[in-house]
SETOR-452879 format. One record per residue: chain; residue number from 1; residue in one letter; z, y, x of N, C-alpha, C, O in turn. Coordinates in Angstrom, 3 decimals. Each point is the difference from the previous one (the first is absolute). Example, Ala and Ser with C-alpha at 12.3 -4.5 7.8 and 13.67 -1.06 7.14 Angstrom:
! SETOR-452879
+-----+-----+------+----------+----------+----------+----------+----------+----------+----------+----------+----------+----------+----------+----------+
: mol : seq : type :     n.zz :     n.yy :     n.xx :    ca.zz :    ca.yy :    ca.xx :     c.zz :     c.yy :     c.xx :     o.zz :     o.yy :     o.xx :
+-----+-----+------+----------+----------+----------+----------+----------+----------+----------+----------+----------+----------+----------+----------+
:   A :   1 :    a :    7.800 :   -5.690 :   13.190 :    0.000 :    1.190 :   -0.890 :    0.000 :    1.200 :    0.900 :    0.665 :   -0.019 :    1.036 :
:   A :   2 :    s :   -1.385 :    1.069 :   -1.386 :    0.060 :    1.190 :    0.820 :    0.730 :    1.090 :   -0.770 :    0.169 :    1.108 :    0.509 :
+-----+-----+------+----------+----------+----------+----------+----------+----------+----------+----------+----------+----------+----------+----------+
***
This chain:
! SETOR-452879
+-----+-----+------+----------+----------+----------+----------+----------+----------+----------+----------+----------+----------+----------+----------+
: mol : seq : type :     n.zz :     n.yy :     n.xx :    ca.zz :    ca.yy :    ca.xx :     c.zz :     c.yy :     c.xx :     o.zz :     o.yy :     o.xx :
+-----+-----+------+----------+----------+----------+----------+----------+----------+----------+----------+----------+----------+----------+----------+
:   A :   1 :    x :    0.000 :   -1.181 :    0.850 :    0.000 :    1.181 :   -0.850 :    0.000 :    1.247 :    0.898 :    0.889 :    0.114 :    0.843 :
:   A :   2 :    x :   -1.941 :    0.928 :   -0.993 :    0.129 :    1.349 :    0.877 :    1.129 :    0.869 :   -0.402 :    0.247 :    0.534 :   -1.082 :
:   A :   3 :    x :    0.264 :   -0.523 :    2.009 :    1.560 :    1.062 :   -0.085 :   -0.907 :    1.421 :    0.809 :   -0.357 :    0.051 :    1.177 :
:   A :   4 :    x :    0.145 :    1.075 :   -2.336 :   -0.303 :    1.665 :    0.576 :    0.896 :    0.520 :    1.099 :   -0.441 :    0.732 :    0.886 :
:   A :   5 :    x :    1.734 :   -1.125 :   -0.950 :    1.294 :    0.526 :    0.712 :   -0.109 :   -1.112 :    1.470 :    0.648 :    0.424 :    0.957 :
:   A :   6 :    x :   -1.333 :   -1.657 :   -0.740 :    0.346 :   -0.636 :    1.586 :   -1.065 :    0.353 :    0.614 :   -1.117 :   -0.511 :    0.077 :
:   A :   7 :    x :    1.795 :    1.889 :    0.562 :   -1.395 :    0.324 :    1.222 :    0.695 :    0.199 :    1.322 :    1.173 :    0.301 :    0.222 :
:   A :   8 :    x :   -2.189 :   -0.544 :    0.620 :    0.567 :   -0.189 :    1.603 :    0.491 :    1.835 :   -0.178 :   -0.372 :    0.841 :   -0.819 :
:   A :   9 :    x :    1.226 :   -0.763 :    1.841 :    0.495 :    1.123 :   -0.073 :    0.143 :    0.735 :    2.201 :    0.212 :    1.036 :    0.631 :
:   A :  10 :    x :   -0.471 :   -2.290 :   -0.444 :   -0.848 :    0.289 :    1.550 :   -0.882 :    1.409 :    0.534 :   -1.098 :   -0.035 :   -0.555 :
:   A :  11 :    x :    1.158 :    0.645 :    1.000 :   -1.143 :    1.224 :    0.907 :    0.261 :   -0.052 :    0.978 :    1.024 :    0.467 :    0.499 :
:   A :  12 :    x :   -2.251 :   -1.301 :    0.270 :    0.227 :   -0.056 :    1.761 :   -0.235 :    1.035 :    0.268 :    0.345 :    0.065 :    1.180 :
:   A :  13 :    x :   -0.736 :    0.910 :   -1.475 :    0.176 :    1.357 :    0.889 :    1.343 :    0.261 :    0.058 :    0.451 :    0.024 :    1.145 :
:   A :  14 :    x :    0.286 :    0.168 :   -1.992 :    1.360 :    0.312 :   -0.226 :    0.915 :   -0.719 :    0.770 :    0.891 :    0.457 :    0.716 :
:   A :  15 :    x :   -1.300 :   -2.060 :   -1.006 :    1.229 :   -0.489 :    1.183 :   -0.397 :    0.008 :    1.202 :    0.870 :   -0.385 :    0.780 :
:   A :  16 :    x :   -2.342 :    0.820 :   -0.071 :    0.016 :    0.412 :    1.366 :    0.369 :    1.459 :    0.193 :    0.019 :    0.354 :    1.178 :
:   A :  17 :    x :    0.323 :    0.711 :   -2.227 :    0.833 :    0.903 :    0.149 :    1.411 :   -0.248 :    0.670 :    0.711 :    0.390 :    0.926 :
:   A :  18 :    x :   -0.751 :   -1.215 :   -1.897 :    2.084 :   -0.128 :   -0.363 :    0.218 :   -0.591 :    1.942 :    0.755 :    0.601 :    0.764 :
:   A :  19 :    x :   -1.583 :   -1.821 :   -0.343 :    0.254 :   -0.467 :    1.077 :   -0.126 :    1.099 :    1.458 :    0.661 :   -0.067 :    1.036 :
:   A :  20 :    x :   -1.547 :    0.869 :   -1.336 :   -0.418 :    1.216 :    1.303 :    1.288 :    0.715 :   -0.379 :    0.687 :   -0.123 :    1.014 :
:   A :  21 :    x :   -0.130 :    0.656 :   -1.718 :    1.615 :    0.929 :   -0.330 :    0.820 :   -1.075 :    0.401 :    1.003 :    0.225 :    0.676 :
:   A :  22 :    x :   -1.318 :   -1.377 :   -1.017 :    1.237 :   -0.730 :    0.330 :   -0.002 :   -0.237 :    1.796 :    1.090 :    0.159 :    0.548 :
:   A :  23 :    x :   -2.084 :   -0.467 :    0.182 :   -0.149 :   -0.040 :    0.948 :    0.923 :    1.552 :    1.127 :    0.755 :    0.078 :    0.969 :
:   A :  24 :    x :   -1.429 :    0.809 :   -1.873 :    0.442 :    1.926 :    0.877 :    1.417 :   -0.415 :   -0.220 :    0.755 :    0.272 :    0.933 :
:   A :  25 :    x :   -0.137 :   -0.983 :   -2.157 :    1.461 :    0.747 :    0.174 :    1.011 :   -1.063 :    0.547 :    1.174 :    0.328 :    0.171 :
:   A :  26 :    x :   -1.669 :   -1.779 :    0.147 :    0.474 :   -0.874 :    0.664 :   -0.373 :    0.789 :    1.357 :    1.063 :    0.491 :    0.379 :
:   A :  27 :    x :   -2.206 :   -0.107 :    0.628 :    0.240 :    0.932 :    0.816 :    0.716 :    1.101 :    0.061 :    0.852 :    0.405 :    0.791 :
:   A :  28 :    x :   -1.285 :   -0.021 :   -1.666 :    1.568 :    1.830 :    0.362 :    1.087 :   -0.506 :    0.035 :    0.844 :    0.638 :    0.629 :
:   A :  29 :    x :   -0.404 :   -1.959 :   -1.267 :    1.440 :   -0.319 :    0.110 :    0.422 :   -0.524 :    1.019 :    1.222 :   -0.081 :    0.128 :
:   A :  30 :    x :   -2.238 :   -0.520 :    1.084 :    0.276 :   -0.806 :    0.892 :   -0.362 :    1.267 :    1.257 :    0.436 :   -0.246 :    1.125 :
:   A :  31 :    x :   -0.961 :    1.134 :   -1.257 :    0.021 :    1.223 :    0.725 :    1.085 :    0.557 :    0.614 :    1.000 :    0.117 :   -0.708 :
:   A :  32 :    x :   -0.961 :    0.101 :    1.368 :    0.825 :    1.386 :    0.932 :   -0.131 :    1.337 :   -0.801 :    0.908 :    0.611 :   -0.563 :
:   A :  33 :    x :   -1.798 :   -0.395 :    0.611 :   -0.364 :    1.179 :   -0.079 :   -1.543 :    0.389 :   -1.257 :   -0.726 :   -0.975 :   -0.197 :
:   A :  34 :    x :    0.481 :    1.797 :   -0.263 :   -1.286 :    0.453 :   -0.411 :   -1.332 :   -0.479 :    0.280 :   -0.772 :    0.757 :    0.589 :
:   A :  35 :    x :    0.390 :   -1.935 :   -0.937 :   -1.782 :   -0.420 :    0.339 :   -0.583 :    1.177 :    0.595 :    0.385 :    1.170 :    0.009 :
:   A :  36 :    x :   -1.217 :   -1.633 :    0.397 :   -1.237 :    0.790 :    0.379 :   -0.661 :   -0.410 :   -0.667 :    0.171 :   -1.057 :   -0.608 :
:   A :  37 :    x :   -1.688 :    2.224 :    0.492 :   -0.868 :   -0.194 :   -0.905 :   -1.051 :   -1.132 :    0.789 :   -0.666 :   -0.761 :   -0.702 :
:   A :  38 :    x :    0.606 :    0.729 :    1.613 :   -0.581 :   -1.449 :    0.777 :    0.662 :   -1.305 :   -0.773 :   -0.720 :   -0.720 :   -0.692 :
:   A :  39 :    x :    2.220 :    0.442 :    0.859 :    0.441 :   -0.850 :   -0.663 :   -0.414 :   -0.577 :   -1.305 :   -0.356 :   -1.153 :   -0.243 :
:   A :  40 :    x :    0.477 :    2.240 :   -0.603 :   -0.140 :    0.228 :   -1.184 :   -1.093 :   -0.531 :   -0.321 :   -0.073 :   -0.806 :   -0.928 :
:   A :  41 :    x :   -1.110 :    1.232 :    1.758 :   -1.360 :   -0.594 :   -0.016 :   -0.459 :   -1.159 :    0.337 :   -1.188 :   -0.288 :   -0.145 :
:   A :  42 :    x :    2.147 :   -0.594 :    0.679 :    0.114 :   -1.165 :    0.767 :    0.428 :   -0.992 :   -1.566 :   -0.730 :   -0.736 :   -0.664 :
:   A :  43 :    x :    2.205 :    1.105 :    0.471 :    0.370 :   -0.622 :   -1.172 :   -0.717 :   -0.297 :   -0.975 :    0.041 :   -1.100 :   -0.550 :
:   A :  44 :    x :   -1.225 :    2.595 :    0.017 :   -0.806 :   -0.362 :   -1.389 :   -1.278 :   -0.352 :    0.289 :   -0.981 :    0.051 :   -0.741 :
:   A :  45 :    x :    1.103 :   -0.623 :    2.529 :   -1.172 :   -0.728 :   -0.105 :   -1.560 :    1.360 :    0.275 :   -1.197 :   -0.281 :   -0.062 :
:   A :  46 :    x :    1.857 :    1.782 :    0.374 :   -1.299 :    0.805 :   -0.217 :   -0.363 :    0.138 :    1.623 :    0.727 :    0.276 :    0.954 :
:   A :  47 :    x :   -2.485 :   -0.654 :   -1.054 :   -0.413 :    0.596 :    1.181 :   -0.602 :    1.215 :    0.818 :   -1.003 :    0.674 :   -0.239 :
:   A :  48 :    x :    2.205 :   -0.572 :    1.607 :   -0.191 :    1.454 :    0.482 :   -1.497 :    0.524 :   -0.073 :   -1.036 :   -0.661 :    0.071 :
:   A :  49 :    x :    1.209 :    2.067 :   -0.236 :   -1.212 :    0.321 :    0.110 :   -0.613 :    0.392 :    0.741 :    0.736 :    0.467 :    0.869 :
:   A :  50 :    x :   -2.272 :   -0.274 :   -0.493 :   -0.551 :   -0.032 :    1.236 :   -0.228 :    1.123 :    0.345 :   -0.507 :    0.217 :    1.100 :
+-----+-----+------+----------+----------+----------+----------+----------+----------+----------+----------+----------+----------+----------+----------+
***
């Protein structure tokens, strides 16, 4: 029987959000001090630019 109300409720964009924030603040917490924006760029995976 089709139930209107059982829908996946999943957005992989969203939980590769949730995991890149989760990643920065497991770093800032294990930090000394203030990232750098190198760091920062390291963590979400972005590449430097040329």
């Amino acid at each position: 029987m089709y139930d209107q109300f059982d829908v996946s409720l999943e957005d992989v964009d969203l939980l590769g959000e949730v995991e890149l924030t989760t990643n920065l603040i497991i770093a800032a917490t294990e930090s000394e001090g203030p990232l750098s924006a190198d760091e920062i760029d390291r963590i979400l995976g972005v590449a430097p630019s040329a």
